[in-house]
N, C-alpha and C positions, 0 to 999 in steps of 0.2 A: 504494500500500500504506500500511494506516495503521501509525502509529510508537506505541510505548512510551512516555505523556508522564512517567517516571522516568529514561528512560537513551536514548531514543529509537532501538534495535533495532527493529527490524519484529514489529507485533505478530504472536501466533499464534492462531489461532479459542479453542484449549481455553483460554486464559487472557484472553483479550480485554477490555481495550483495551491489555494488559499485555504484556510480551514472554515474561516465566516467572509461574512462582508465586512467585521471591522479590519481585519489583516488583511482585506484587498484595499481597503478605504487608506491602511497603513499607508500599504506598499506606493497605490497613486501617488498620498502627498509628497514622500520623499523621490517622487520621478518630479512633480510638481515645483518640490523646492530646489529641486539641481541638482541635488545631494549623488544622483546615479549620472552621471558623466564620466567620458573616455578625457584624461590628459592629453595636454596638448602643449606646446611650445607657443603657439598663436596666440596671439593678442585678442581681445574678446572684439566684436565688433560694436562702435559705438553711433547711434541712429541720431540725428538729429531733427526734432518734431516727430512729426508722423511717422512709426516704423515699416509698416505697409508700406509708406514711398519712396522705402529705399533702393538707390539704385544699384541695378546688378550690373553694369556694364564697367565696373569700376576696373576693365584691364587696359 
């Protein structure tokens, strides 16, 4: 049986790979607050006003 990787309970089909809704509800905020990110060397990019109007042609 697979586990919960928040609290490691036996997952349940309806919330899967989770054990409830609150350990999916977890897992969301910390994708939410950044927390799950790949490293990087690059500078963050920074939008100025609107970020939708950013231009992508920047090469």
């Amino acid at each position: 049986m697979a586990k919960c990787p928040n609290c490691s309970k036996v997952a349940v089909k309806r919330h899967r790979p989770f054990c409830s809704e609150r350990c999916a509800n977890a897992d969301l905020a910390r994708w939410l607050d950044g927390r799950y990110r790949i490293p990087t060397d690059e500078a963050p990019m920074v939008y100025e006003g609107n970020p939708d109007a950013a231009r992508e042609d920047d090469g």
